[in-house]
Each structure stands twice: as structure tokens, then as C-alpha cells.
C-alpha positions as CSV (number, residue, x, y, z in Angstrom):
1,X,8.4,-7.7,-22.8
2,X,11.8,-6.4,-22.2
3,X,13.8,-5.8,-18.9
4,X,12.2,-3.0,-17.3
5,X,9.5,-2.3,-19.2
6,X,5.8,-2.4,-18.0
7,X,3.6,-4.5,-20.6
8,X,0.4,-2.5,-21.1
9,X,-2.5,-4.8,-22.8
10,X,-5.0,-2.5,-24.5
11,X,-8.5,-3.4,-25.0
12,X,-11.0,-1.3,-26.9
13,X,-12.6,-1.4,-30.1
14,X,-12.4,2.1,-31.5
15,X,-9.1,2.3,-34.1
16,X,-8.8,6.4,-33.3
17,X,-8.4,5.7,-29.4
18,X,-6.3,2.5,-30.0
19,X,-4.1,5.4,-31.8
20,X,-4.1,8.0,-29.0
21,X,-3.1,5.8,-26.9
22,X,-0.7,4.8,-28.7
23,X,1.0,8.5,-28.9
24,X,0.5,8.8,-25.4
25,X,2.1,5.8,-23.6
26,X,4.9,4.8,-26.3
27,X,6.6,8.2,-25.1
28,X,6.6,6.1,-21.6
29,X,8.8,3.5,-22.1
30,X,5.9,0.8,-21.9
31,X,5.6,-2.4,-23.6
32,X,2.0,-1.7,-25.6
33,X,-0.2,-4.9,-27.2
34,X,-3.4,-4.2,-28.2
35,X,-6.7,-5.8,-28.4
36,X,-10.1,-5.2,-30.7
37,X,-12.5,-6.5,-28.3
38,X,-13.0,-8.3,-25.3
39,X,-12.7,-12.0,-26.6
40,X,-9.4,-10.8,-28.3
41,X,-8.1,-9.7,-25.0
42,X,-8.9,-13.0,-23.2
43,X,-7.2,-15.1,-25.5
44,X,-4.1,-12.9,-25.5
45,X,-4.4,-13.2,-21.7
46,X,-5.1,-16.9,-21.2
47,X,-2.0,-17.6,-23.9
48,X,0.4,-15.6,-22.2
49,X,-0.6,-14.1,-18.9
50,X,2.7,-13.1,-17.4
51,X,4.2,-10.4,-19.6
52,X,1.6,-7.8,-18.9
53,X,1.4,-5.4,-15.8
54,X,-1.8,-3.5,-16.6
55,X,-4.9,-3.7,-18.6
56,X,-6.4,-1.1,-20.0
57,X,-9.9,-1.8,-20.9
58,X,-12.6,-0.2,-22.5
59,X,-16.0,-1.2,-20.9
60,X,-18.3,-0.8,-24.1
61,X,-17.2,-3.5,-26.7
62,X,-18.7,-6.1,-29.1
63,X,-18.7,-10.0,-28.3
64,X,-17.4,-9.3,-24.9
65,X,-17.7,-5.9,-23.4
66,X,-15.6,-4.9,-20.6
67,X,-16.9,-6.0,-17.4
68,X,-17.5,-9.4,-18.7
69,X,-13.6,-8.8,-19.4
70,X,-13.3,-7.6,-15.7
71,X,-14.7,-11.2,-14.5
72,X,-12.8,-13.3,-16.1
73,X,-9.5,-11.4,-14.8
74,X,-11.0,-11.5,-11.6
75,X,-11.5,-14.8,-11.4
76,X,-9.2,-16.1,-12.7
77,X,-6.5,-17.1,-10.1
78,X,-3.2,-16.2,-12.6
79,X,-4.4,-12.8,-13.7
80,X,-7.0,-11.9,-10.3
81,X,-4.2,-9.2,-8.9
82,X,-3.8,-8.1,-12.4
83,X,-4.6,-3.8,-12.8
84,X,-7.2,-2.5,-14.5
85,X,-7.7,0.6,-15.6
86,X,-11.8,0.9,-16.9
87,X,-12.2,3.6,-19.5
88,X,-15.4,4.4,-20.5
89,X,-17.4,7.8,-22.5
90,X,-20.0,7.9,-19.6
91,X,-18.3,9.4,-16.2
92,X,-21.8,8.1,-14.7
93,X,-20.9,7.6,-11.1
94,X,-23.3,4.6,-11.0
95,X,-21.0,2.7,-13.9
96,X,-18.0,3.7,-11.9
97,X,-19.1,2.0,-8.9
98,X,-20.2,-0.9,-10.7
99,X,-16.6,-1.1,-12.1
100,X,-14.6,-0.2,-9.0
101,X,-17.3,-2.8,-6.9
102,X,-15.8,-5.7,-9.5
103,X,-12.1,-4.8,-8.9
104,X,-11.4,-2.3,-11.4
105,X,-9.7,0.0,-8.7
106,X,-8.4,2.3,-11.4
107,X,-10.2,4.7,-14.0
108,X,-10.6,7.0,-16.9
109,X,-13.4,8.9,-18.8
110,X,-13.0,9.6,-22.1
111,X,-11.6,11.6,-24.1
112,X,-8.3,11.5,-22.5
113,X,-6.9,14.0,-20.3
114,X,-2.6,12.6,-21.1
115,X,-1.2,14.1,-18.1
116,X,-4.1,12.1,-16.2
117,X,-4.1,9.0,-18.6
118,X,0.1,8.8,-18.2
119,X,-0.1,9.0,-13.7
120,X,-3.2,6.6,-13.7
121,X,-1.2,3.7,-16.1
122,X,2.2,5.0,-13.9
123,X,0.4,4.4,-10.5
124,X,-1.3,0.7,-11.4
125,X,2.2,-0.6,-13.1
126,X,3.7,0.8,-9.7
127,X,1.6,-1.1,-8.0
128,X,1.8,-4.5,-9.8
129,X,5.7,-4.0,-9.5
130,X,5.4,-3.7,-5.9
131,X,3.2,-6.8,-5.2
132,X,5.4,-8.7,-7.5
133,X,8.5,-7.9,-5.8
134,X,6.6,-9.4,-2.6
135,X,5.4,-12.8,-4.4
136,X,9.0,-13.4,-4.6
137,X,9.7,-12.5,-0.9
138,X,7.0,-15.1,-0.5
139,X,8.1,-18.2,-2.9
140,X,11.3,-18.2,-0.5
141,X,9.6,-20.3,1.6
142,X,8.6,-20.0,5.2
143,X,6.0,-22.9,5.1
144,X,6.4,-24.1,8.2
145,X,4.4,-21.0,9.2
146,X,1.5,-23.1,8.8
147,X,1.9,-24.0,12.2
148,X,1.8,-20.6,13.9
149,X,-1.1,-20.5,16.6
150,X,0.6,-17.0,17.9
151,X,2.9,-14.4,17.2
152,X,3.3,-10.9,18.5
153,X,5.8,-8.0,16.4
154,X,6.5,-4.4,17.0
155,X,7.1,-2.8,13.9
156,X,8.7,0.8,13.3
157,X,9.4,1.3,9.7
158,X,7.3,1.0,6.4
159,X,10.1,-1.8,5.4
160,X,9.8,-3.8,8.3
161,X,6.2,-3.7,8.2
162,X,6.7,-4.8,4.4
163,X,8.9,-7.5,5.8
164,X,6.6,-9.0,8.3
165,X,3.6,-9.2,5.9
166,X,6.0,-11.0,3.6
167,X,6.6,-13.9,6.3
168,X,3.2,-14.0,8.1
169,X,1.3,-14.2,5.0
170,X,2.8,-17.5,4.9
171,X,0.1,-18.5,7.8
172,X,-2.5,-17.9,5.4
173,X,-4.5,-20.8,3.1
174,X,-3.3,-18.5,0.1
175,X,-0.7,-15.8,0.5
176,X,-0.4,-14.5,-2.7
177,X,-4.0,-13.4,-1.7
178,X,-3.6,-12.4,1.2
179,X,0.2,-10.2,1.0
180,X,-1.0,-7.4,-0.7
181,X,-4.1,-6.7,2.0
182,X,-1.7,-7.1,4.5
183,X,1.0,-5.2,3.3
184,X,-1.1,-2.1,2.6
185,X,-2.7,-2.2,6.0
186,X,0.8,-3.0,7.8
187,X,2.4,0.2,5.9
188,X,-1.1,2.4,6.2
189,X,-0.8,1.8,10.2
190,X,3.6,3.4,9.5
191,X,2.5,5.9,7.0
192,X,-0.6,7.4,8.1
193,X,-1.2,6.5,11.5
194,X,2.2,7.3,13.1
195,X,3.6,9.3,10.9
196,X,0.7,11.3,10.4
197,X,0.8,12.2,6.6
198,X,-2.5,12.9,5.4
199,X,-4.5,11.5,2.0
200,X,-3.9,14.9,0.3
201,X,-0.6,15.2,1.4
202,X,0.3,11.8,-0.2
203,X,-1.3,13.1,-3.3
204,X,1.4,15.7,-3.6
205,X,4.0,13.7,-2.4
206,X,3.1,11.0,-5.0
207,X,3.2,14.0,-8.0
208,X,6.6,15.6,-6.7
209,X,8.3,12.2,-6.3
210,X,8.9,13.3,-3.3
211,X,7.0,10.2,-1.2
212,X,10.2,8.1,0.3
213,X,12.2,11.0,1.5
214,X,9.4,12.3,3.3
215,X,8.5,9.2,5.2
216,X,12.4,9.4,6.1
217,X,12.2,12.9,7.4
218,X,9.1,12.5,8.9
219,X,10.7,9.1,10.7
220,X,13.5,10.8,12.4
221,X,11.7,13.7,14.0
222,X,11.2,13.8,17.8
223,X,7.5,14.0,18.1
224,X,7.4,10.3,16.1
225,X,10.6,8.5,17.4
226,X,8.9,6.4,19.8
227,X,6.0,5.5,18.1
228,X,5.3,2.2,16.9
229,X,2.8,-0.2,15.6
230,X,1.6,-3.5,17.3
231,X,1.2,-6.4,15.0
232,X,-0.1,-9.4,16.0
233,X,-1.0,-12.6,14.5
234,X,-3.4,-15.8,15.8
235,X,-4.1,-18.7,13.5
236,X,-6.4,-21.5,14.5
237,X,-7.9,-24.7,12.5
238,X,-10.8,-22.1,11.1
239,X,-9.0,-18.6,10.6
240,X,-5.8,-16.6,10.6
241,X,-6.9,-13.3,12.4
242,X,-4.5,-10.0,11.8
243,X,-4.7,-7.2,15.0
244,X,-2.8,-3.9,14.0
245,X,-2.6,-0.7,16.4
246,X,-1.1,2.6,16.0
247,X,0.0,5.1,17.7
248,X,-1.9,7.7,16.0
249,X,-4.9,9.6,16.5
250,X,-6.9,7.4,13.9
251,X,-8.7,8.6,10.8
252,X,-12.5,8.5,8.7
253,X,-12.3,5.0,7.9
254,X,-15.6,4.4,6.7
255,X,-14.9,5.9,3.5
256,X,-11.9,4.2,2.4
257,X,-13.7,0.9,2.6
258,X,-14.5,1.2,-1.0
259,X,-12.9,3.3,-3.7
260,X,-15.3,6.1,-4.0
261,X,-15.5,7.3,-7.6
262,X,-14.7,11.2,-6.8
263,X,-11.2,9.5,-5.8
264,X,-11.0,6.8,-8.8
265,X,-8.7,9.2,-10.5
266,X,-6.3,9.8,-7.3
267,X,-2.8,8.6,-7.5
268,X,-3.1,6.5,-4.6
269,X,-5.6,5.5,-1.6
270,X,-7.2,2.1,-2.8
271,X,-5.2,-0.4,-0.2
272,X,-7.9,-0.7,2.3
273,X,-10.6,-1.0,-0.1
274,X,-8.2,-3.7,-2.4
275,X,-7.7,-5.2,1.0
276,X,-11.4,-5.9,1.8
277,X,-12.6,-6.6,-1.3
278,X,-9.4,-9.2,-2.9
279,X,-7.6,-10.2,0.3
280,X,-9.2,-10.9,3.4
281,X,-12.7,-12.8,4.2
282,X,-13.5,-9.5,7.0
283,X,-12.0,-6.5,7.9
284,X,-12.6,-4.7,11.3
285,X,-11.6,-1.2,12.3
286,X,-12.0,-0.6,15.8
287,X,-12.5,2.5,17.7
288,X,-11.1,5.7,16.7
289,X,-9.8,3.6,13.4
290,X,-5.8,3.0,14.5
291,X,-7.0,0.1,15.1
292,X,-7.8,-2.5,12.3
293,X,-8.6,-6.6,12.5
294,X,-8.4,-8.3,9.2
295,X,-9.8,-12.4,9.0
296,X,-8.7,-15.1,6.5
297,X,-10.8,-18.3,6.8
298,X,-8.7,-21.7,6.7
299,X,-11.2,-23.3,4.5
300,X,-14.1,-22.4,1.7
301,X,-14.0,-19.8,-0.8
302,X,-13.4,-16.1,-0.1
303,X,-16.8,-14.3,1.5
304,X,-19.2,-11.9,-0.8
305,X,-18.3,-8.2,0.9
């Protein structure tokens, strides 16, 4: 891939959409490779993993259809944080849930809507870029973390609280699991809970480009000056256990536990469920919800949620 360019694998069997998508994305500036079917796409991934920031996948394919695609991306530990965007004909909300359930936290519906097809690919390379940029916060070290037992932070800002999940992550069996859970939580508890900016507002925000200089506004006014978030951190031989507090008023939290398929086309609001279901064993909102406890166990493999 070149510098600066997002590699887009896409997977899907039909030549005509193969083509459309071709027209649409190549106006991007992304990196396009394309697949014919599912086993195509695995052996393009398993050969060279690295170069590619999303998947597009179509779930109905010969050989190897798409969610047998999902699973192997899934679990496979090199490609498991990996974006994918599902695309299917059927906008059956029981498919969708079966695909967002087995990490597919993006999706489409055919035929293509562009102006929907270009911010859903935009949003998941985003995304990728971001939780790279924090793996390499993380390979800097900071292994003697290991021997936390307990640690207490205040945190103010959405960079410090990207900051601190980049170093106490490093407490965990397996931070590259772990960081992006605890990064979207961290910066949820700034962004939403003592800033107060509100799902749809974050939708517009998102579509104006208009996200970061809000937070920076909203940051310096008097009402939110003093706030802050408590962040605290235990480890023991069995766990490493994650206690965040707001200052907010809380918010619904039941129903961001999982994406729900009326919002799988939204710009943004999968952290919590990405956080449940890829990076932490349990997660526990207390109370009126500005209050969240998220578990990583020290040994075994990760817990069915």
C-alpha cells in the first residue's frame, strides 16, 4: 500500500458490484484489492495481512461465504481487530445481528447508497488508524506494569484518557486486546459523560468534521471546567479490574451493549459494544451508567458474552 493510503480488501463474487465499487472508492484515495470469494480472500489475508485496513465482505459467496470469512478474521489473532464491513441483498435484521454478534460492527445493504457506502468504509479505516496509532504507543514498553496491584488517575481530557489506556493496558495478559476497550470507555466517560455531547449530536459532528473542535469548545466552558473522570486500576494474580466514574448525569446503557442494527449504518457509537464483545472478559455499568467496571482475566481464554 502506499503512505497514506487505507488498503481496502474486497470480497464478493458478483463482477458488476466488484465494479461499482470500484467507481465509488477509487475516487477516495484507497488502496483497492479485490477478492472472488471467500477462500480467495483468506489466502490474500493469511499471505499478507498487514497492508489492509478494512474488509469489505459480501456474506453470500461460493466455497466460503462470508461469515465463515468473519470467523477466521476473528480468530485469528493478526487480523481479529481487523474492520469489517458485511454487505449483503437481505437488510433482514436477524442476518444483521448475526453479523454484528460475530464482530462485523460495520454494515451495508445492497444496492449501494455511495454517499452511505463512502462514510461507512471512511469511519472503519478511521478507526483501524486510530487503534494502530495506539499499538505503537504500546510496543514502547512499559512491561514492568505487570506488577501493578493498584493505581488511581484523574483524568480531564480525551488525550490524557487516550494516554492512560495506552500505559495501563500494559497490566493486562494481552494489551493489544485489551487498548481499544479501554480506550473507548476511557474517552466515552470525557466525551459523553462530562462533556455531555449526545449520540445524535456526535452524528453531526462526525458528518461536519466538526468533532475535535467541539470537544475543545465544549472543554473550556465554565459549566464543565471542574469536571473530571476517576480512573482506577487493581490487578491481582486472577484479574486486572478497570473502575471509571464521571461526572455526568449517566446515560441508556443497556442499549449500546451491542450494536443494534437500526444503528449499524451510524458513523460512530460501537465502542462499548467492540469493548464487551473483543476486549474485556466482563463489563459492568453501575448505577445511573457514569459508572462502568470492565474485567480482564490473568489466565484462560476470553469468556463467551
Amino acid at each position: 500500500m502506499h503512505d497514506g493510503e487505507a488498503g481496502v480488501l474486497i470480497v464478493d463474487d458478483n463482477q458488476l458490484d466488484r465494479k461499482l465499487l470500484r467507481a465509488y472508492l477509487s475516487k477516495e484515495s484507497y488502496e483497492l484489492d479485490f477478492a472472488e470469494d471467500g477462500l480467495q480472500a483468506m489466502t490474500m489475508l493469511a499471505r499478507h495481512p498487514l497492508p489492509y485496513d478494512v474488509v469489505l465482505l459480501d456474506r453470500a459467496m461460493p466455497r466460503m461465504s462470508g461469515m465463515e470469512v468473519l470467523a477466521a478474521i476473528k480468530n485469528d489473532p493478526r487480523l481479529r481487530m481487523l474492520p469489517v464491513i458485511m454487505q449483503t441483498a437481505s437488510a433482514s435484521a436477524a442476518e444483521m445481528q448475526e453479523g454484528l454478534r460475530a464482530g462485523a460492527y460495520y454494515y451495508l445493504t445492497k444496492p449501494y447508497d455511495p454517499e452511505i457506502l463512502i462514510a461507512i468504509v471512511g469511519t472503519a479505516a478511521r478507526d483501524y488508524t486510530q487503534y494502530k496509532e495506539l499499538l505503537q504507543q504500546l510496543r514502547s514498553g512499559m512491561q514492568c506494569l505487570r506488577l501493578l496491584q493498584h493505581a488511581k488517575l484523574v483524568i480531564r481530557t480525551v488525550e490524557e484518557a487516550r494516554d492512560a489506556a495506552t500505559v495501563f493496558v500494559n497490566a493486562c495478559p494481552d494489551p493489544e486486546r485489551t487498548v481499544i476497550g479501554l480506550t473507548e470507555l476511557l474517552v466515552n466517560a470525557v466525551e459523553h459523560g462530562n462533556l455531555g455531547i449526545t449520540y445524535e449530536e456526535k452524528s453531526r459532528l462526525n458528518a461536519e468534521g466538526a468533532w475535535i473542535a467541539e470537544l475543545h469548545r465544549r472543554r473550556e466552558l465554565p459549566e464543565h471546567r471542574g469536571k473530571r473522570v476517576e480512573f482506577e486500576v487493581e490487578r491481582t494474580p486472577a484479574e486486572v479490574r478497570f473502575t471509571i466514574r464521571d461526572d455526568g448525569p449517566g446515560f441508556d446503557w443497556q442499549k449500546y451493549l451491542d450494536v443494534d442494527p437500526k444503528r449499524a449504518f451510524d458513523n460512530h457509537g460501537r465502542g462499548i459494544a467492540i469493548a464487551r464483545g473483543m476486549s474485556f472478559d466482563r463489563v459492568e455499568y453501575r448505577g445511573k451508567g457514569n459508572e462502568v467496571v470492565a474485567v480482564v482475566r490473568c489466565g484462560g481464554k476470553k469468556a463467551e458474552v
